[in-house]
BALOBA-1460 file (C-alpha; in Angstrom, 3 decimals):
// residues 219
<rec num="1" residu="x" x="2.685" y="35.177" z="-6.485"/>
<rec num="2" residu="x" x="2.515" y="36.071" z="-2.893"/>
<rec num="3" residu="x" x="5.125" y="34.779" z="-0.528"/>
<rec num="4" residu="x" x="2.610" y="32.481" z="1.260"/>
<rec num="5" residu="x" x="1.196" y="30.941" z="-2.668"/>
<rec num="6" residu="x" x="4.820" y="30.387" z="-3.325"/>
<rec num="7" residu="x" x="5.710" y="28.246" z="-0.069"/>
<rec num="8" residu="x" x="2.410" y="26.597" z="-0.311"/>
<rec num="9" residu="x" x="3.405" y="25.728" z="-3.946"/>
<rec num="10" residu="x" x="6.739" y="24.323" z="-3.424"/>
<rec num="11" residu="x" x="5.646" y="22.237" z="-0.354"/>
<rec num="12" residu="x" x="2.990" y="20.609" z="-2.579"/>
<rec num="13" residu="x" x="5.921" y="20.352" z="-5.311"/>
<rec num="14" residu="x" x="8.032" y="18.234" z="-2.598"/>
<rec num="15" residu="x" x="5.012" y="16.165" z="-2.097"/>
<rec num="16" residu="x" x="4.368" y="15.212" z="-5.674"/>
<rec num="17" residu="x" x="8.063" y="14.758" z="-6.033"/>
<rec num="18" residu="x" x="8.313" y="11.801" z="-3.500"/>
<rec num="19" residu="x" x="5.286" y="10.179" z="-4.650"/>
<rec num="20" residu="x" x="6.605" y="9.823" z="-7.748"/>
<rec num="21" residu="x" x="9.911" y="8.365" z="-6.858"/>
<rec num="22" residu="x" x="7.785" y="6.111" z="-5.213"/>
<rec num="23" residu="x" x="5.604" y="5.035" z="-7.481"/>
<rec num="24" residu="x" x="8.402" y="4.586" z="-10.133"/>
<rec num="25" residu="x" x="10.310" y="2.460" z="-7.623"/>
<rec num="26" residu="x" x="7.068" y="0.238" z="-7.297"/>
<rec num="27" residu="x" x="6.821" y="-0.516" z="-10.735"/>
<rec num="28" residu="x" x="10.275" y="-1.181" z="-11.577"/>
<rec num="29" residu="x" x="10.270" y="-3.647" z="-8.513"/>
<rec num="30" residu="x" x="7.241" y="-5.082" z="-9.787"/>
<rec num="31" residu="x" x="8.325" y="-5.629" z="-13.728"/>
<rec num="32" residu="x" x="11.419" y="-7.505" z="-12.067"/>
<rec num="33" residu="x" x="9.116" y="-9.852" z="-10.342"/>
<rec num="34" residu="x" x="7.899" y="-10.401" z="-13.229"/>
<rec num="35" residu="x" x="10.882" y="-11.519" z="-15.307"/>
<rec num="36" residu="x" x="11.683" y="-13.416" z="-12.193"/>
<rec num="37" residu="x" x="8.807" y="-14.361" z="-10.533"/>
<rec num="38" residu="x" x="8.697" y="-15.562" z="-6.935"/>
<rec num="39" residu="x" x="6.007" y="-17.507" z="-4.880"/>
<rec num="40" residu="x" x="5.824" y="-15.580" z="-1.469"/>
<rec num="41" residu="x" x="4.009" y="-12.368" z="-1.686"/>
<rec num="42" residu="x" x="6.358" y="-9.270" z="-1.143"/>
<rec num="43" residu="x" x="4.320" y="-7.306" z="1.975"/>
<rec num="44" residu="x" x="6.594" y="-4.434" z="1.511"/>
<rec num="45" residu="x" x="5.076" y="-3.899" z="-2.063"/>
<rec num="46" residu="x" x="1.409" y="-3.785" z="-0.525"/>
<rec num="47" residu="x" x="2.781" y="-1.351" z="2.021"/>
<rec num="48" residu="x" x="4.208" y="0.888" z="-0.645"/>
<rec num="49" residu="x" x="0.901" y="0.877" z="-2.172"/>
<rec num="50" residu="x" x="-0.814" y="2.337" z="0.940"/>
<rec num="51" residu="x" x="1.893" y="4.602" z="1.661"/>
<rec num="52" residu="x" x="1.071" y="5.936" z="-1.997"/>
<rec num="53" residu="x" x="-2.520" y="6.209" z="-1.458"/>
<rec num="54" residu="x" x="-2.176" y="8.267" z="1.701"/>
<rec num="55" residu="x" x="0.183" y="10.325" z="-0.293"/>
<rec num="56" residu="x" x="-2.573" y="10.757" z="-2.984"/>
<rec num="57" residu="x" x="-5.118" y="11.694" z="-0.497"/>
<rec num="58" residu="x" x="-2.868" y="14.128" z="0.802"/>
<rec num="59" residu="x" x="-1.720" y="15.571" z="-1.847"/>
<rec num="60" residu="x" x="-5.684" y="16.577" z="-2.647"/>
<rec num="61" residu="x" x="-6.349" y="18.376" z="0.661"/>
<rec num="62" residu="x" x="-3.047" y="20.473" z="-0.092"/>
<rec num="63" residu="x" x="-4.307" y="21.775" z="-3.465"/>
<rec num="64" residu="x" x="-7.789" y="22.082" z="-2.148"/>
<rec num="65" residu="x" x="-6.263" y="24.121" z="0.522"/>
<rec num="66" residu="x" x="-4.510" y="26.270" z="-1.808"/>
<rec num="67" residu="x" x="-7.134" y="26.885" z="-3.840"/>
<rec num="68" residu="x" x="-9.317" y="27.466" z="-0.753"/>
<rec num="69" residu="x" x="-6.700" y="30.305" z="0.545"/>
<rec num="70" residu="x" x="-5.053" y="31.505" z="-2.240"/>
<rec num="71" residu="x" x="-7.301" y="31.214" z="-5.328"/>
<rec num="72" residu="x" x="-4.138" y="30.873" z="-7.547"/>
<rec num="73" residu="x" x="-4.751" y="31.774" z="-11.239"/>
<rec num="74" residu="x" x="-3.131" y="31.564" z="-14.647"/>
<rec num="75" residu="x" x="-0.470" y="29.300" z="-14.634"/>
<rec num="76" residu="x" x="-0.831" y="28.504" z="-10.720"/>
<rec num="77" residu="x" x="-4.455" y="27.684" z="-11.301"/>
<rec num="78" residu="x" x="-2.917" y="25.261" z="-14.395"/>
<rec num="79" residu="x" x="-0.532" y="23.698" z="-12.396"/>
<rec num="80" residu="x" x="-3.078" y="22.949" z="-9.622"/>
<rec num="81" residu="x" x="-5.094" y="21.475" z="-11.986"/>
<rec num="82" residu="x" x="-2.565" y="19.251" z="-13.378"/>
<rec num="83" residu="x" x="-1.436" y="18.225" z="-10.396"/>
<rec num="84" residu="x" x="-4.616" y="16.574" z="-8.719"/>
<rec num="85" residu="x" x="-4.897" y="14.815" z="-12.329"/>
<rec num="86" residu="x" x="-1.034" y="13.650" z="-12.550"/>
<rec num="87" residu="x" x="-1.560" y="12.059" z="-8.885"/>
<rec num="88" residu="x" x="-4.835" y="10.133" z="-9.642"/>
<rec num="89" residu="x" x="-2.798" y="8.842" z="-12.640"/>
<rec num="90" residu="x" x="0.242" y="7.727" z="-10.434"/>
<rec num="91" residu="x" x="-2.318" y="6.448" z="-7.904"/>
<rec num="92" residu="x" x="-3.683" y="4.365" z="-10.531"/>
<rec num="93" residu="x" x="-0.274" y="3.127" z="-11.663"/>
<rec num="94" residu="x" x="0.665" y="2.216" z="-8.144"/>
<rec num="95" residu="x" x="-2.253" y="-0.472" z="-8.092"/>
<rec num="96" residu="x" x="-1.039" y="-1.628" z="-11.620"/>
<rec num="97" residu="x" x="2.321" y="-2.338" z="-10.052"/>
<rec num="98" residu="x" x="0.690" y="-4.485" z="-7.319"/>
<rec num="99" residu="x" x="-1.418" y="-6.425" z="-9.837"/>
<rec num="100" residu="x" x="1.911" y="-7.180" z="-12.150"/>
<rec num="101" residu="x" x="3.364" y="-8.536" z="-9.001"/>
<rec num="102" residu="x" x="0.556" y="-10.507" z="-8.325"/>
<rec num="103" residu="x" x="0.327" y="-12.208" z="-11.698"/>
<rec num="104" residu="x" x="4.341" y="-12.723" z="-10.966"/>
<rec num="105" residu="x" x="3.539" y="-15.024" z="-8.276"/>
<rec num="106" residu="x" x="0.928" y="-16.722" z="-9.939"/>
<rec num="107" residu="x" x="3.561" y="-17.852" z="-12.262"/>
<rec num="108" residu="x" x="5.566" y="-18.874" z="-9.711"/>
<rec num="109" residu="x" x="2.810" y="-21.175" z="-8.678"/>
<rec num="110" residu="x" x="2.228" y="-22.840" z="-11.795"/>
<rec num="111" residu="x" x="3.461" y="-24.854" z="-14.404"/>
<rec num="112" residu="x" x="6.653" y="-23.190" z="-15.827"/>
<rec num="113" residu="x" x="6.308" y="-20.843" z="-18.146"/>
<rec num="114" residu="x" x="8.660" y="-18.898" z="-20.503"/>
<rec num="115" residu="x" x="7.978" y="-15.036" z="-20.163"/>
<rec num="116" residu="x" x="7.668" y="-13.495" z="-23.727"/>
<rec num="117" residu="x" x="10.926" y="-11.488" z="-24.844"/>
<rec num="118" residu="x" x="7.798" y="-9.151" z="-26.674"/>
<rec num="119" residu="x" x="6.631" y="-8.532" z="-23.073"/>
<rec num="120" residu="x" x="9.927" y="-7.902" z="-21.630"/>
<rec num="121" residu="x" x="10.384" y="-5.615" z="-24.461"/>
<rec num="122" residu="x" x="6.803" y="-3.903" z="-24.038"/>
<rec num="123" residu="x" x="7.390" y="-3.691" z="-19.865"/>
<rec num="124" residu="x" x="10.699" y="-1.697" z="-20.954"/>
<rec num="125" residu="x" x="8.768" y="0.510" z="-23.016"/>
<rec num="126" residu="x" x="5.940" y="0.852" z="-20.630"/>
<rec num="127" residu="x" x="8.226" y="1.817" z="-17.568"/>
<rec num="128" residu="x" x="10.901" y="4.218" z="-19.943"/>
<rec num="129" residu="x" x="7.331" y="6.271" z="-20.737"/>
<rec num="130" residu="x" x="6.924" y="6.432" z="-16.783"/>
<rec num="131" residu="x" x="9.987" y="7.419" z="-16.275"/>
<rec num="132" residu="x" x="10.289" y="9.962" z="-19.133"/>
<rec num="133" residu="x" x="6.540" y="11.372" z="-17.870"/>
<rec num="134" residu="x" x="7.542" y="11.992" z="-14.711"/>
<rec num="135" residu="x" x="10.777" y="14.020" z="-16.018"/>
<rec num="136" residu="x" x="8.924" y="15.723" z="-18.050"/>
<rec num="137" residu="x" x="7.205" y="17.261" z="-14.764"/>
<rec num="138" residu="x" x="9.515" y="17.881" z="-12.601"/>
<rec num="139" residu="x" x="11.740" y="19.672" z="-15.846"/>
<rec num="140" residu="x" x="8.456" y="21.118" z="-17.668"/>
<rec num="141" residu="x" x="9.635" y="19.975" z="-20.545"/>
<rec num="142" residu="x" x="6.385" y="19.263" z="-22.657"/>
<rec num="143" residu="x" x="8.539" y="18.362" z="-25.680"/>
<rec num="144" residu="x" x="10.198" y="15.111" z="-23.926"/>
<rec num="145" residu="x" x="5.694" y="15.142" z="-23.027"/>
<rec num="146" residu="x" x="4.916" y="14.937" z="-26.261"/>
<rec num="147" residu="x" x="7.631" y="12.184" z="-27.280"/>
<rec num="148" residu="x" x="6.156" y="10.278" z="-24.627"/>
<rec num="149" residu="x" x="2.435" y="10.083" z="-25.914"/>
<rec num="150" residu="x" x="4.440" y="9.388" z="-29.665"/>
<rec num="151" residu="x" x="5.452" y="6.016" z="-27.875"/>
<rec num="152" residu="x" x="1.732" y="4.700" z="-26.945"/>
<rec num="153" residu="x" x="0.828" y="3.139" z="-30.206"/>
<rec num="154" residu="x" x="4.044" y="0.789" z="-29.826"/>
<rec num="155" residu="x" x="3.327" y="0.078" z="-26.557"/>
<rec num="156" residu="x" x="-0.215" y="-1.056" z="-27.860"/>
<rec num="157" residu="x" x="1.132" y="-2.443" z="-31.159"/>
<rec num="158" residu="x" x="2.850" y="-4.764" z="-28.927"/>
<rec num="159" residu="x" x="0.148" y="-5.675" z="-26.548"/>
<rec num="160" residu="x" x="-1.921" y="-7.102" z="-28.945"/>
<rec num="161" residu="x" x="0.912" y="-9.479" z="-30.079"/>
<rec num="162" residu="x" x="1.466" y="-10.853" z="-27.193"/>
<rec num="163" residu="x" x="-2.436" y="-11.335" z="-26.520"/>
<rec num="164" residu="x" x="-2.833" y="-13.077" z="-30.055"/>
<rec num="165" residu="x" x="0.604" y="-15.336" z="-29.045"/>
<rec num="166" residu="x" x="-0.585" y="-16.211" z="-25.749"/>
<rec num="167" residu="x" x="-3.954" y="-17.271" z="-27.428"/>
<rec num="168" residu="x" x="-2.093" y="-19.346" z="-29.709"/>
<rec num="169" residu="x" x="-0.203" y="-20.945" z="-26.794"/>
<rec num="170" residu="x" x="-3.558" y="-21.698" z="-24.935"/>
<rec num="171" residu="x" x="-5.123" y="-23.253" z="-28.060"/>
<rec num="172" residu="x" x="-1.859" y="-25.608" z="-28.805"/>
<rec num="173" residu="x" x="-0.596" y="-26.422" z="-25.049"/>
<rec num="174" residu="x" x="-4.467" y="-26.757" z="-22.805"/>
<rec num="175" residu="x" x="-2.145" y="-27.657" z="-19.921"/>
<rec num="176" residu="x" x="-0.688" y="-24.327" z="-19.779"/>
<rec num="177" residu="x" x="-3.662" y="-22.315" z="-19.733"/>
<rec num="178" residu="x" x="-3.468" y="-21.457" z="-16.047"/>
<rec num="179" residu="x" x="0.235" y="-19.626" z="-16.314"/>
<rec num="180" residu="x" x="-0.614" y="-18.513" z="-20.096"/>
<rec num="181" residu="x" x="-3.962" y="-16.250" z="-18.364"/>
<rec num="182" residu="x" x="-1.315" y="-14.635" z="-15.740"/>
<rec num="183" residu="x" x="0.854" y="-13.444" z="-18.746"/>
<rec num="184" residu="x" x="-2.407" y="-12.215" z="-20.447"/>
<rec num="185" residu="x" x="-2.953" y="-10.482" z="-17.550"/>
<rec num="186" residu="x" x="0.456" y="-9.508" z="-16.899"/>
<rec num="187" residu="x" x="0.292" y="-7.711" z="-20.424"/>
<rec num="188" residu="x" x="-2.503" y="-6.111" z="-20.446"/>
<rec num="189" residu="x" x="-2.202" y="-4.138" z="-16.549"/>
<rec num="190" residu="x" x="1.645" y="-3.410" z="-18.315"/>
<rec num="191" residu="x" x="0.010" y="-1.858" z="-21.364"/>
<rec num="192" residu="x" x="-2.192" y="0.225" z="-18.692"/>
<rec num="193" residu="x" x="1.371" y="1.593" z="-17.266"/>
<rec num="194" residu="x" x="1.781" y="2.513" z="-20.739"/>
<rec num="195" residu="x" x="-1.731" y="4.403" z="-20.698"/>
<rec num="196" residu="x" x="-1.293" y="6.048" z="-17.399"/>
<rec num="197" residu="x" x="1.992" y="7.609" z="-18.675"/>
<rec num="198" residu="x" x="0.727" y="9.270" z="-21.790"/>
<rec num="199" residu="x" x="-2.201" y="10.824" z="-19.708"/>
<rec num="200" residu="x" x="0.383" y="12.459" z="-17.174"/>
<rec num="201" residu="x" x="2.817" y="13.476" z="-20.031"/>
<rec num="202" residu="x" x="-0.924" y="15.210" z="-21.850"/>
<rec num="203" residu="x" x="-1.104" y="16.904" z="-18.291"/>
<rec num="204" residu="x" x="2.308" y="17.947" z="-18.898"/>
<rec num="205" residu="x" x="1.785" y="19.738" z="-21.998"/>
<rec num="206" residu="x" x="-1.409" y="21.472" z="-20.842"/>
<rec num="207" residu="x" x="0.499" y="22.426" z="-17.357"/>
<rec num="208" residu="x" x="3.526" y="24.159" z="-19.661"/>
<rec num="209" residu="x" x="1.746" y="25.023" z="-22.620"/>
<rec num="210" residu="x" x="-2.285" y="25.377" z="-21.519"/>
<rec num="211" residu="x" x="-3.366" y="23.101" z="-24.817"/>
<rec num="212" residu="x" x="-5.493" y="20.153" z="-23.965"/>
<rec num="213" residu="x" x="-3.847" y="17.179" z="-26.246"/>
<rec num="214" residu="x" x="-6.107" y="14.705" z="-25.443"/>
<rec num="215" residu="x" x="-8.211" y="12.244" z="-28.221"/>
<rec num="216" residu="x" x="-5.757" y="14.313" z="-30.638"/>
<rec num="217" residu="x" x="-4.688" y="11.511" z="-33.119"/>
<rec num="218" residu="x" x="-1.071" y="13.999" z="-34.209"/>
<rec num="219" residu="x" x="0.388" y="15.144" z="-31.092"/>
């Protein structure tokens, strides 16, 4: 790796780095808005959004700048690759966070609602598999990746339990319906988290260990 590649390479390391801190920090705030869910809308959480989308976007013209200068190759070429993927996902997971918060207010709105202990349970699964994803990149550790994409089928296991309670709930209170559709919601953008996370920890294995995991039922 030439001198140039390498400072090139840990600039755009720096740059992923603080959009993930950011992103996690978005959807922790959001999942607590959830369990505690306010009626005025949070402008700093919109402005966090936007502050991650510009870091997406620029995040894109740095590794289409390397590969423009430096045509990196082998595991450079990986970790370019895996990059632009990983910050689409966290892009994508940024929006989710904005969307929980939303349904958070809508709650706050409405008639009062108790917030399922199963979602509680599932948000602290979904936002653990963030978390653990996003160490897994920064450490290269595609082992803790691999746990990581292990934990999905919980994550959806639980989803649909909470969709076939909230159904329930609809069905035997009408009057909550309104409330009841923001934790449908709710569930289902958390169980996205969940989805995001396993892509970026698949990125992680390919990144460390060039396999491509995904569609594999046995990780």
């Amino acid at each position: 790796m030439t001198i140039h590649l390498r400072r090139d390479m840990d600039a755009l390391h720096k740059s992923v780095l603080s959009m993930c801190a950011m992103v996690e920090e978005l959807v922790n705030h959001s999942v607590e808005e959830l369990g505690k869910p306010v009626s005025e809308q949070n402008p700093g959480l919109i402005d966090r959004d936007d502050e991650i989308d510009r870091w997406d976007v620029q995040i894109e013209e740095e590794c289409l700048k390397i590969l423009a200068l430096h045509q990196p190759v082998a595991v450079d070429l990986r970790r370019i690759a895996s990059i632009l993927k990983i910050t689409s996902e966290l892009e994508r997971v940024a929006d989710l966070a904005v969307n929980i918060a939303e349904r958070a207010r809508g709650l706050a709105s409405g008639p009062e609602v108790e917030v399922p202990d199963k979602l509680r349970h599932m948000s602290e699964l979904a936002l653990n598999m963030l978390h653990d994803a996003i160490d897994a990149f920064v450490e290269q550790d595609s082992k803790l990746a691999r746990r990581v994409c292990t934990q999905d089928d919980e994550v959806d296991s639980l989803n649909r339990e909470i969709i076939a309670d909230l159904v329930e709930t609809m069905q035997k209170r009408p009057d909550l319906i309104e409330p009841t559709m923001h934790l449908f919601s709710a569930s289902r953008h958390v169980e996205r988290v969940a989805d995001h996370a396993t892509n970026i920890a698949e990125d992680v294995v390919y990144l460390v260990e060039g396999e491509i995991i995904r569609h594999r039922r046995e990780i």
